[in-house]
C-alpha positions in Angstrom: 4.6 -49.5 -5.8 3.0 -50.9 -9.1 3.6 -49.8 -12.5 1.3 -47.0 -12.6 2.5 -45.1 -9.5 5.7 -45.5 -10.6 5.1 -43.6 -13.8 3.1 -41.1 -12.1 5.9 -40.5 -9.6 8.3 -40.4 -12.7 5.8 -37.8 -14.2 6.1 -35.4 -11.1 9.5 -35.5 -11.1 9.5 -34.5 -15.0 7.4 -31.6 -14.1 9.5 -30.1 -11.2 12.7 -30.7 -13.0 10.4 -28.7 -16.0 9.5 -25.9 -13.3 12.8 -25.4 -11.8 14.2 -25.1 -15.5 11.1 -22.8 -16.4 11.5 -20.6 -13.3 15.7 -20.5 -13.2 17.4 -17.0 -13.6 18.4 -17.2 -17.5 19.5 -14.5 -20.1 17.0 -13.0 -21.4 17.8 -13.7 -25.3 18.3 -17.4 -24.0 15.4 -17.3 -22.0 13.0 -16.0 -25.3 14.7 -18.4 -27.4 13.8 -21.1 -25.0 10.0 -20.0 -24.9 9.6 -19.4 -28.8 10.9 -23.1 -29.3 8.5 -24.5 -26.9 5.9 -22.2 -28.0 6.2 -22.7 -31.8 7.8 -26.4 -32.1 5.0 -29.0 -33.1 7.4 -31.7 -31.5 6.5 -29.9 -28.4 3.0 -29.7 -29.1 2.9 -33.2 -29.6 4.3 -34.4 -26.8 1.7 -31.6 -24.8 -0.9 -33.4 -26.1 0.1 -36.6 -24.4 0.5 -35.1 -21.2 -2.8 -34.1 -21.2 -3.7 -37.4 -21.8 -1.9 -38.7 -19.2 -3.2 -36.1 -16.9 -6.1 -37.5 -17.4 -5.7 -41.1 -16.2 -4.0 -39.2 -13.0 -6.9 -38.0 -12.2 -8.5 -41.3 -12.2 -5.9 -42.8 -10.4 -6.5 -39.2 -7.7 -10.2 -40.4 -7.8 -9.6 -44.4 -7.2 -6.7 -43.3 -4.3 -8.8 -41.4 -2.9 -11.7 -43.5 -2.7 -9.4 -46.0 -1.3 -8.0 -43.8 1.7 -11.3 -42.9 3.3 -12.6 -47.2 2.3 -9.1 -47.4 4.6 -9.2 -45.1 7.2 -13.0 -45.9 7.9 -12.0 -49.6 8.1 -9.1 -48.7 10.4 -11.7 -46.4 13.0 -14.1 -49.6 13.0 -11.1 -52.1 13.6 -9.9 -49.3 16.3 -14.1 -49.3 18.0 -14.3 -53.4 17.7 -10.7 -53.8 19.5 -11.9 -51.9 22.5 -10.6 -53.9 25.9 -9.7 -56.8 23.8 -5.9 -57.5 23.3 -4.6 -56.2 20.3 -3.4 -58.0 17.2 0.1 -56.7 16.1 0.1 -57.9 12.7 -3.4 -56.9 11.9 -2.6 -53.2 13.1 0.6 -53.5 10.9 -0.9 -54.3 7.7 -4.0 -51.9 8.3 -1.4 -48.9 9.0 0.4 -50.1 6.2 -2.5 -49.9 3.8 -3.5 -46.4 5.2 0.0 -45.1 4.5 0.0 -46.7 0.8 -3.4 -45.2 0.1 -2.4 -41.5 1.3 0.8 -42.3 -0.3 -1.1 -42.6 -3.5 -3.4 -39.7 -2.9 -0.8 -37.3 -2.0 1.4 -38.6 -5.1 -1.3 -38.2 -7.8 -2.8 -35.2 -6.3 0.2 -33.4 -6.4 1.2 -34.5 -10.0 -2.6 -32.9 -11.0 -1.4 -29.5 -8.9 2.0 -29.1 -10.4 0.2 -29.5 -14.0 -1.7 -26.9 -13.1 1.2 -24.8 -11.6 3.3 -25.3 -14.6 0.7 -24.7 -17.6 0.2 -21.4 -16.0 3.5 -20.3 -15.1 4.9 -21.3 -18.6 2.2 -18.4 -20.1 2.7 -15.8 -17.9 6.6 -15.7 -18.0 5.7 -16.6 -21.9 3.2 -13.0 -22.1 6.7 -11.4 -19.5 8.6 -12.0 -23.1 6.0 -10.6 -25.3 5.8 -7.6 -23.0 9.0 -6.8 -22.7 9.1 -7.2 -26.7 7.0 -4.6 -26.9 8.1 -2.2 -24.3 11.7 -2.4 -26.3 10.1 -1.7 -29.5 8.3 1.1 -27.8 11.0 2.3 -26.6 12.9 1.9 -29.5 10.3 4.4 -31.5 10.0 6.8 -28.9 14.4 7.1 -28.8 13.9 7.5 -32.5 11.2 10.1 -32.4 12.5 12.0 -29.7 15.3 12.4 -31.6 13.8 13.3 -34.9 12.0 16.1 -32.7 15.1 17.1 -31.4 16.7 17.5 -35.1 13.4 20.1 -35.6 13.9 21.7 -32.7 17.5 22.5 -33.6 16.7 23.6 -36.8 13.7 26.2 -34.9 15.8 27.7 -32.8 18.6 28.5 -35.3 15.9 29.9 -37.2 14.5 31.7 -34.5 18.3 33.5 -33.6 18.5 34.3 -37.7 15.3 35.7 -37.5 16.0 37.8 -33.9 19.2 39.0 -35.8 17.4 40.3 -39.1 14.6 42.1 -36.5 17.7 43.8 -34.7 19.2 44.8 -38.2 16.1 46.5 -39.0 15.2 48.3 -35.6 18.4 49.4 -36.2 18.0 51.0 -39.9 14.8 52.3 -38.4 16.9 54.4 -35.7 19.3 55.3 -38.6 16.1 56.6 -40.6 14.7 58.8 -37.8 18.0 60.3 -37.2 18.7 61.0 -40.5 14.6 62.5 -40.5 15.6 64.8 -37.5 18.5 65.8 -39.4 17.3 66.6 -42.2 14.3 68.7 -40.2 17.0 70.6 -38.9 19.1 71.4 -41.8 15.7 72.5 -43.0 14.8 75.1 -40.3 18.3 76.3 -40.3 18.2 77.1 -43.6 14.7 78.6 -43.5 16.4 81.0 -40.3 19.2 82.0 -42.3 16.9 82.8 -45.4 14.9 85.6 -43.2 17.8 86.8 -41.6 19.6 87.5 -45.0 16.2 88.8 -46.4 16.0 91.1 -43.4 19.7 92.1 -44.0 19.2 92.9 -47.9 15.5 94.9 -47.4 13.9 92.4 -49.5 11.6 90.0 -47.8 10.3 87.7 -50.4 7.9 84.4 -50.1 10.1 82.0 -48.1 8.7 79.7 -50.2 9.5 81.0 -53.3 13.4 81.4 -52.5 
């Protein structure tokens, strides 16, 4: 393998080591801390930047392995059509197997690289817009426990207004009974007095004005 595979192989295994520690069950304060520091560091961004100038000569290297496999297999088909009834050449089919193997070796190596670039960008800001979410749901939620509450302080303070104010409505339906009764009463000490003025008018001869008595 020369020097460039090698790299490219060392750069895949950078990025699933970097996935499996992206996608791995943390805490969730460790997990934010994690995310702000790759988010926000500029050593980070730097070193970003060179990925994505690496990712580029990957793709060059996907474009030239490519190329290469289907310059490989098509030689290996015509080497297959030319060989028909002719007695086969052991170490000619060994190196032209070999060299299809390297080439889709070097396809699948640098295609899959490009992939899990992909893969990981977008999995890094979706679990990165997870935190913000979640910040905001608990700040929601946070202001909504403290409203609710405030409400409820009102609420408390309504209804014990609402049972002094049912009490002073009873107390004065009750002075209002008082006041009829003493009305009826009254109305009734009134006629009785009335009756008992006639009657002792009738007894003495004199009947005089009711009203003047």
């Amino acid at each position: 393998m020369t020097i460039y595979y090698s790299l490219t192989f060392m750069l895949l295994a950078a990025e699933m080591i970097t996935f499996c520690a992206l996608v791995a069950p943390l805490p969730y304060v460790l997990k934010k801390r994690l995310f702000q520091f790759l988010s926000e560091s500029k050593i980070v961004a730097k070193i970003a930047y060179g990925l994505k100038i690496s990712f580029i000569f990957v793709a060059i290297l996907f474009a030239d392995a490519l190329q290469r496999m289907f310059r490989v297999t098509a030689e290996s088909d015509l080497a297959k059509s030319n060989k028909q009834g002719m007695v086969s050449d052991i170490r000619t089919d060994t190196g032209i197997a070999a060299r299809k193997f390297y080439a889709q070796r070097n396809v699948y190596l640098t295609g899959f690289c490009l992939f899990l670039s992909l893969v990981l960008t977008r999995t890094f800001y979706i679990i990165l817009d997870l935190i913000h979410t979640q910040e905001e749901y608990a700040k929601l939620k946070k202001a909504t426990t403290s409203s609710s509450r405030t409400n409820g302080g009102q609420s408390e303070d309504q209804a014990k207004e609402i049972v002094t104010l049912k009490k002073q409505l009873e107390e004065a339906k009750k002075q209002q009974r008082d006041f009829e009764i003493l009305k009826k009463q009254a109305a009734q000490n009134n006629s009785e007095y009335d009756r008992l003025a006639t009657e002792l008018n009738d007894l003495t001869g004199n009947k005089s004005n009711k009203r003047v008595d």
